[in-house]
PLY file of the C-alpha trace (Angstrom):
ply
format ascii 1.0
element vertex 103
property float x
property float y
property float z
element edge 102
property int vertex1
property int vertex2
end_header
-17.40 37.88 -67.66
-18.12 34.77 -70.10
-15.06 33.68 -72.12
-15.07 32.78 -76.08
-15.88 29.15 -77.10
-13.04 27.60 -77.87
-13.15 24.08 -78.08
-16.21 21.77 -78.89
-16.33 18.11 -79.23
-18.19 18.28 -82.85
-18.08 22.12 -84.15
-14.94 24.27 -84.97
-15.00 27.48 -83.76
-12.68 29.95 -85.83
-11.88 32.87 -83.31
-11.74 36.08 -85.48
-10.19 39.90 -84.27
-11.68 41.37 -82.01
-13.55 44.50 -83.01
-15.62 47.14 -82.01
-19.78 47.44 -82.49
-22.18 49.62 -81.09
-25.25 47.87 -78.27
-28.24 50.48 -78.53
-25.71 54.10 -76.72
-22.77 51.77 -75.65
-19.43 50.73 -77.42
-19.08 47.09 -76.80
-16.31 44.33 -78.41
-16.54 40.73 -79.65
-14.47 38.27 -81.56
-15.72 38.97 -85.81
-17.92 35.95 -87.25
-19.34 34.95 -83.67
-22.76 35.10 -82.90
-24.04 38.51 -82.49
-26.29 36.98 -79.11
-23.03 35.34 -77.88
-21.31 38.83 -78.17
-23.44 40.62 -76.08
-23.72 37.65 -73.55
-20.13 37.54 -72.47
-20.62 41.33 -72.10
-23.61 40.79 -69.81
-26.29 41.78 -72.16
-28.70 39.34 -71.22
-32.29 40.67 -72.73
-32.14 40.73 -76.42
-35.83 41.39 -76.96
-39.49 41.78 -75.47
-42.61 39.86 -75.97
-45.07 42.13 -78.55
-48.18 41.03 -76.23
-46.83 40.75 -72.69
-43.64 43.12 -73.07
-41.57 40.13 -71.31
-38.16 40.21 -71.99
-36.77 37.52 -74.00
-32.87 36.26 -74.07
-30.59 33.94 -75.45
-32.89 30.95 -75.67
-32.46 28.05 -78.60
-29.12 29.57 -80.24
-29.93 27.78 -84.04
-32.69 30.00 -85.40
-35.58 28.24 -84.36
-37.14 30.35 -82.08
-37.95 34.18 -81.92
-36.03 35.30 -79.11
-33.41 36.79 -80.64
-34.95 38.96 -82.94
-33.03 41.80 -83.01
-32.59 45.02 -84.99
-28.64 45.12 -86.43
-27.96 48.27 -89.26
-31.69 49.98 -88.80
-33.31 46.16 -89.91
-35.52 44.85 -87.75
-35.84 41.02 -87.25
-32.59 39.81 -87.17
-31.99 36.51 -85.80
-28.71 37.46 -83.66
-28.03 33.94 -82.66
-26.83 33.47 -86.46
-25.92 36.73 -87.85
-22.05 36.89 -87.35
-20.98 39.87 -85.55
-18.73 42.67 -87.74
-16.79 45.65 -86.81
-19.08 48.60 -86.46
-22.43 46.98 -86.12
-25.28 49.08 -84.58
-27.52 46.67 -82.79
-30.66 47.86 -80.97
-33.37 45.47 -78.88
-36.75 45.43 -80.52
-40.39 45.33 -78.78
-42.42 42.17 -80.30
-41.96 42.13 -84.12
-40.35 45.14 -85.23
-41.15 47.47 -87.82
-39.74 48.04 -91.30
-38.67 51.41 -91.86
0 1
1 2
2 3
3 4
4 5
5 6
6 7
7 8
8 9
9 10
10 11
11 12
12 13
13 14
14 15
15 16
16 17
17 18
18 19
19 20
20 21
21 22
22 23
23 24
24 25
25 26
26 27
27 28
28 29
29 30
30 31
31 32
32 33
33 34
34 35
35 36
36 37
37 38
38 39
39 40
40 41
41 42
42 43
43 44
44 45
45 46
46 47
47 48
48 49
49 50
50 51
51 52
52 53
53 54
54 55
55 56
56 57
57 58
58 59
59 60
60 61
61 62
62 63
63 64
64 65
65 66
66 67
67 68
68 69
69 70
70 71
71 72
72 73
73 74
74 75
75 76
76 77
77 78
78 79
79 80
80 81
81 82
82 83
83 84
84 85
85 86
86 87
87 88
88 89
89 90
90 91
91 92
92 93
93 94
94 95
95 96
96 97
97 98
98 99
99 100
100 101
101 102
Protein backbone atom coordinates (compact mmCIF):
# COMPACT_ATOMS: atom_id res chain seq x y z
CA UNK A 1 0.00 0.00 0.00
CA UNK A 2 1.36 3.64 -1.00
CA UNK A 3 1.24 6.16 1.89
CA UNK A 4 -0.06 9.99 1.60
CA UNK A 5 2.49 12.69 0.58
CA UNK A 6 3.42 14.36 3.30
CA UNK A 7 6.31 16.37 3.03
CA UNK A 8 7.84 18.04 -0.16
CA UNK A 9 10.78 20.23 -0.45
CA UNK A 10 8.74 23.08 -2.52
CA UNK A 11 4.79 22.19 -2.34
CA UNK A 12 2.53 21.99 0.83
CA UNK A 13 0.43 19.29 0.97
CA UNK A 14 -2.75 19.93 3.26
CA UNK A 15 -3.92 16.33 4.33
CA UNK A 16 -7.80 16.50 4.46
CA UNK A 17 -10.41 13.59 6.23
CA UNK A 18 -10.48 10.79 4.95
CA UNK A 19 -13.67 9.87 3.14
CA UNK A 20 -15.41 7.49 1.25
CA UNK A 21 -15.92 7.43 -2.91
CA UNK A 22 -17.05 4.93 -5.14
CA UNK A 23 -14.08 3.22 -8.09
CA UNK A 24 -16.45 1.85 -10.99
CA UNK A 25 -18.58 -1.38 -8.20
CA UNK A 26 -16.03 -0.86 -5.29
CA UNK A 27 -16.07 1.44 -2.12
CA UNK A 28 -12.63 2.83 -1.87
CA UNK A 29 -11.12 5.85 0.68
CA UNK A 30 -8.71 8.77 0.23
CA UNK A 31 -7.61 11.82 2.07
CA UNK A 32 -10.43 14.97 0.59
CA UNK A 33 -8.62 17.61 -1.82
CA UNK A 34 -5.89 14.99 -3.05
CA UNK A 35 -5.62 14.00 -6.41
CA UNK A 36 -8.31 11.78 -7.52
CA UNK A 37 -5.25 9.54 -9.61
CA UNK A 38 -3.20 9.59 -6.35
CA UNK A 39 -6.33 8.15 -4.52
CA UNK A 40 -6.75 5.28 -6.44
CA UNK A 41 -2.90 4.66 -6.68
CA UNK A 42 -2.23 4.06 -3.04
CA UNK A 43 -5.27 1.73 -3.35
CA UNK A 44 -3.62 -0.16 -6.21
CA UNK A 45 -5.70 1.13 -8.99
CA UNK A 46 -3.13 1.43 -11.43
CA UNK A 47 -5.06 1.75 -15.05
CA UNK A 48 -7.04 4.86 -15.13
CA UNK A 49 -7.89 4.71 -18.82
CA UNK A 50 -7.45 2.97 -22.36
CA UNK A 51 -6.08 4.16 -25.58
CA UNK A 52 -9.37 4.98 -28.11
CA UNK A 53 -7.22 3.36 -31.10
CA UNK A 54 -5.12 0.60 -29.55
CA UNK A 55 -7.34 -0.08 -26.30
CA UNK A 56 -3.86 0.14 -24.24
CA UNK A 57 -4.29 0.92 -20.88
CA UNK A 58 -3.05 4.14 -19.72
CA UNK A 59 -2.00 5.15 -15.89
CA UNK A 60 -0.75 7.70 -13.80
CA UNK A 61 1.68 9.27 -16.22
CA UNK A 62 2.62 13.31 -16.10
CA UNK A 63 0.47 14.16 -12.81
CA UNK A 64 0.00 18.26 -13.92
CA UNK A 65 -2.60 18.06 -16.67
CA UNK A 66 -0.57 17.87 -19.56
CA UNK A 67 -1.17 14.72 -20.88
CA UNK A 68 -4.35 12.52 -21.53
CA UNK A 69 -3.83 9.70 -19.40
CA UNK A 70 -5.89 10.42 -16.82
CA UNK A 71 -8.95 11.12 -18.42
CA UNK A 72 -11.40 9.84 -16.38
CA UNK A 73 -15.18 9.87 -15.94
CA UNK A 74 -16.02 11.33 -12.09
CA UNK A 75 -20.18 12.15 -11.46
CA UNK A 76 -21.40 10.59 -15.08
CA UNK A 77 -18.74 13.40 -16.92
CA UNK A 78 -16.49 12.09 -19.04
CA UNK A 79 -12.97 13.64 -19.49
CA UNK A 80 -11.89 14.45 -16.29
CA UNK A 81 -8.35 15.05 -15.73
CA UNK A 82 -8.04 12.97 -12.29
CA UNK A 83 -4.52 14.01 -11.70
CA UNK A 84 -6.11 17.58 -10.76
CA UNK A 85 -9.61 17.13 -9.80
CA UNK A 86 -9.48 16.90 -5.90
CA UNK A 87 -11.07 13.90 -4.60
CA UNK A 88 -14.60 14.47 -2.39
CA UNK A 89 -16.65 12.26 -0.28
CA UNK A 90 -18.99 10.25 -2.42
CA UNK A 91 -17.43 10.56 -5.80
CA UNK A 92 -18.41 7.94 -8.46
CA UNK A 93 -15.43 7.52 -10.68
CA UNK A 94 -15.49 5.12 -13.65
CA UNK A 95 -12.37 4.39 -16.33
CA UNK A 96 -13.20 5.55 -19.80
CA UNK A 97 -12.21 3.86 -23.32
CA UNK A 98 -10.31 6.65 -25.57
CA UNK A 99 -12.28 9.95 -25.35
CA UNK A 100 -15.43 9.44 -23.69
CA UNK A 101 -18.77 10.36 -24.56
CA UNK A 102 -21.07 13.13 -23.34
CA UNK A 103 -24.23 11.92 -22.18
Amino acid sequence: MYDYITRHPILEFKRGKKVKFHFEDTELEGYENQPIAAALHAAGIKVLSFSDKYNRPRGFFCAVGKCSSCLMEVNGRPNVMVCMEPLRAGMRVKRQKGRGKSR
